[in-house]
N, C-alpha and C positions, 0 to 999 in steps of 0.2 A: 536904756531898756529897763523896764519895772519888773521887778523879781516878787512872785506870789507865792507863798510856802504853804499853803493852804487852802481847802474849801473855803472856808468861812471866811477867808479876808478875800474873797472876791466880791467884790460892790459891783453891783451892776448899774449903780451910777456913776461910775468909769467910764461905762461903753454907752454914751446917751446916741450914736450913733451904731449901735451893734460893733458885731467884728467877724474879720473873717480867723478861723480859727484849725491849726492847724492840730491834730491827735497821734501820739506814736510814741514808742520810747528813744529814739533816734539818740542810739547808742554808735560812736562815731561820727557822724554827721556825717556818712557817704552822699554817693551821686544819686542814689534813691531818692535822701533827705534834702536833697538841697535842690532836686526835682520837685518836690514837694514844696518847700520853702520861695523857690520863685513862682510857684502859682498861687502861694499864698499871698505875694505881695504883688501878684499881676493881679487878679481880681480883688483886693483891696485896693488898688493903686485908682484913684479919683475921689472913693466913695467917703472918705472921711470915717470909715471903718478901722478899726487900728489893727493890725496884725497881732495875732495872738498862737502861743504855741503851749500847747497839754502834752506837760507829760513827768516822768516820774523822777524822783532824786537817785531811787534806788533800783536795781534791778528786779521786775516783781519776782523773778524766782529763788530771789534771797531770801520771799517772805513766803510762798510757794511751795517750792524744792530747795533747797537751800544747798542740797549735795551735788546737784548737777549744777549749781545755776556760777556762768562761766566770769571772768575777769574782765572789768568792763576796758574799753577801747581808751577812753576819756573817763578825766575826774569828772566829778560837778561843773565844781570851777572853768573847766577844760569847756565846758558843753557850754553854760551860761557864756563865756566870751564868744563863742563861737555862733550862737545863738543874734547877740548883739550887732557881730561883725558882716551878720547877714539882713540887718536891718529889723529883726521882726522889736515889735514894740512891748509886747508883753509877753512873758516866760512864768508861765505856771507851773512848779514844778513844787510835785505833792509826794509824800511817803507811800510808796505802795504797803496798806501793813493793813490787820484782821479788816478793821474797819473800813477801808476802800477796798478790799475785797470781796465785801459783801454788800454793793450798791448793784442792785441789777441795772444793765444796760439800759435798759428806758427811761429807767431812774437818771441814770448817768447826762442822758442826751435831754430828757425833761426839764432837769433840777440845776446841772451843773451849765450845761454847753447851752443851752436857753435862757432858765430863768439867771441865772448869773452871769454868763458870760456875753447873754443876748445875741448868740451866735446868728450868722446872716448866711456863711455859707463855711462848710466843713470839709477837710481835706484829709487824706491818710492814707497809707502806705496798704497793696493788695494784701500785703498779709499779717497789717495787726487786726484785733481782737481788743475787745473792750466789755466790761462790764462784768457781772459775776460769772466763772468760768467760763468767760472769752466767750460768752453768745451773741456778742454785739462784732456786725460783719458790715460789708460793704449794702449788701441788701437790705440790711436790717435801718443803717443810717439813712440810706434814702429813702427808705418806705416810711419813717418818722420823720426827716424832714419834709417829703409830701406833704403831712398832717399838722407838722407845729411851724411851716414857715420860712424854712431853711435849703437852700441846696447843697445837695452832700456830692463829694469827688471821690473817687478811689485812682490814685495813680497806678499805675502797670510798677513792672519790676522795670528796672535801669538796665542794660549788660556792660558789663566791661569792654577791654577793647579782646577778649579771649572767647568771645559773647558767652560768657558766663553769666547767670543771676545777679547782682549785685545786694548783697546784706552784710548787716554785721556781723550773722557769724563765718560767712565767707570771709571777709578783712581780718575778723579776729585768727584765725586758724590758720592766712596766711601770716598774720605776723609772729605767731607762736610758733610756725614752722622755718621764720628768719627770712620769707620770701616778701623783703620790704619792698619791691619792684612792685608785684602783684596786689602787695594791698595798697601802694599807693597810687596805681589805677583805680582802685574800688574805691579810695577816698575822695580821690583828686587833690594831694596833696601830700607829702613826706608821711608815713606815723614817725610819732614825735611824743617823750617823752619828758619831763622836767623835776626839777627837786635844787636843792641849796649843797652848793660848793662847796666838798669837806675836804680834812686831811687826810691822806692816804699814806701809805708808806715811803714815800716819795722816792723810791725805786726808779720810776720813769724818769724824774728830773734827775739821778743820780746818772742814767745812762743817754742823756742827750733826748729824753721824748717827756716831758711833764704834762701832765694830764690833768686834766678836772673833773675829778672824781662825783658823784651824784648820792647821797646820803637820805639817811631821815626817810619818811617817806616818800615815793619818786609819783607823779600824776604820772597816769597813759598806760598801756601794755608793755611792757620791756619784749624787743623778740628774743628771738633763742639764741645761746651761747652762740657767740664769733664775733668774727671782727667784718666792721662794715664803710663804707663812704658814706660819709651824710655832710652834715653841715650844726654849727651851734650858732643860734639864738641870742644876741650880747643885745639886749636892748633893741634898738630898730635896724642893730647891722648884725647879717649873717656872714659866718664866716666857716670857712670847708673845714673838715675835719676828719679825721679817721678814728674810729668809735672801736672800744673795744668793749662783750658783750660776755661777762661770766669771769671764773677766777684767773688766776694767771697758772696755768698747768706746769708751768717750768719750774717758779720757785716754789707757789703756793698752790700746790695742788687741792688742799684741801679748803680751803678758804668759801667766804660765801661768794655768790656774784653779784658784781656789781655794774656798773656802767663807769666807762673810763672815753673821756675824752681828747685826743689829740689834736688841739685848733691849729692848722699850719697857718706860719707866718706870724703868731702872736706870741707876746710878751707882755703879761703882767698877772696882777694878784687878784683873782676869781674865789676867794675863801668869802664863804658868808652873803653872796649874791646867788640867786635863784636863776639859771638859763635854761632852755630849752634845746633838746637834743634830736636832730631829726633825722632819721633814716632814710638814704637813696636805694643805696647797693650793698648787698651781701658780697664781701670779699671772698671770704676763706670760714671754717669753722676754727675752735680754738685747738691747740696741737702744742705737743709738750716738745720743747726743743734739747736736746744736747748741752746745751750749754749757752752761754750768753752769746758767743759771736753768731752761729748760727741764728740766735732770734733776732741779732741786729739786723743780719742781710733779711729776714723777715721783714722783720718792722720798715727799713727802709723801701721793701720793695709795696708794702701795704703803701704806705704814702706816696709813690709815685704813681699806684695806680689808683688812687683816690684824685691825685692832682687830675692824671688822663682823663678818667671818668666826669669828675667834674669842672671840667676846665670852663666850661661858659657857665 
């Protein structure tokens, strides 16, 4: 996949065939987006059209509102793979900042998604907006495509299986509230977190559970303090794990939170390698025990029901 950082390095001698072209900030990549994304490559799919996806590095309401504007789902990076592993060929992904936000919409679909991008047919989600303060709508696209050439899509909302709405800030809110079940229907997929293997106090591996602690900066939304089932990421094999989500209430009360993992059944040296941590099940929230034996019968019973949980 070709990665574009900018207006201006879009050649529209790229596209001597047009493209079909997807628009949105498709923050998480949910069921919405990847609704979107197989119509993007069903109606490209003969034409010799390359697949094309608009949209932004940052969230525009960093540049916008910057007090409200919430914690995204996915790094960059997170999105560009994700972007790739769904086939689309080109990934536009521009800074929402003064300057793109003062392009009026017809500008936008004129200048950008025609004269550059030589778009043929346009797709996006019912409820983005595009253009200077979001006056570009589903109606607005197809009454300009009419005119300059182009057929324009508005896909419906997705629901879950709770028939709920499906968006990001639905997944974002359920995984801030630790209901990793719930947002990974909205995803269709584990939320999943990542960062590089550091040292920790090595407490766990003093008491029979060593951990792989997550450092530095972490990609993804962390959810909310506790401990959870999920699974880690070791290159192309996953393996079950029981996650722990904030500090340790018993010794280190006060401590920051961090992300702790425990891979059952593994042995070995994870310092300084980057894995990925993926959320199934909320176990328990975090709880200050008594003393050490008390959190062993804990910790042991976390892992047996992480084993139940995900046995297949």
């Amino acid at each position: 996949m070709r990665v574009v950082d900018s207006l201006a390095a879009i050649d529209p001698a790229d596209f001597p065939a047009g493209s079909c072209v997807a628009i949105g900030k498709f923050d998480g990549l949910h069921l919405g987006h990847q609704s979107i994304l197989r119509r993007l490559r069903d109606e490209a799919a003969g034409s010799g059209q390359l697949t094309v996806v608009f949209t932004f590095a940052n969230n525009p309401l960093s540049y916008l509102n910057p007090a409200v504007c919430p914690q995204p789902l996915m790094s960059r990076a997170q999105r560009l793979e994700a972007f790739e592993a769904a086939g689309v060929d080109v990934c536009v992904m521009v800074e929402f900042d003064a300057d793109f936000a003062q392009i009026p919409a017809e500008t936008f679909v004129t200048d950008v998604l025609v004269g550059r991008l030589r778009a043929r047919h346009v797709i996006m989600g019912a409820d983005f907006r595009f253009g200077h303060r979001g006056a570009g709508d589903g109606a607005l696209l197809r009454e300009l495509g009419a005119a300059q050439g182009f057929s324009a899509e508005v896909v419906d909302w997705v629901e879950d299986a709770a028939a709920a709405p499906v968006s990001s800030s639905a997944a974002r809110a359920a995984v801030v509230a630790g209901d990793v079940a719930a947002a990974a229907r909205m995803l269709g997929r584990p939320p999943a977190v990542r960062g590089e293997v550091v040292h920790g106090d090595a407490r766990g591996r003093e008491i029979g559970f060593p951990t792989a602690n997550l450092g530095g900066a972490i990609e993804g939304l962390v959810p909310a303090d506790g401990v959870y089932a999920g699974w880690v990421q070791l290159g192309d094999e996953r393996r079950v794990a029981a996650i722990s989500v904030g500090n340790n209430p018993t010794f280190t009360p006060d401590e920051q939170s961090r992300v702790e993992a425990f891979i059952l059944d593994f042995s070995g040296d994870l310092y300084g390698q980057r894995i990925e941590v993926q959320f199934a099940h909320r176990l328990r929230g975090m709880v200050r025990f008594d003393g050490l034996d008390p959190l062993l019968v804990q910790m042991h019973a976390d892992v047996a029901e992480t084993r139940r949980l995900l046995a297949d």
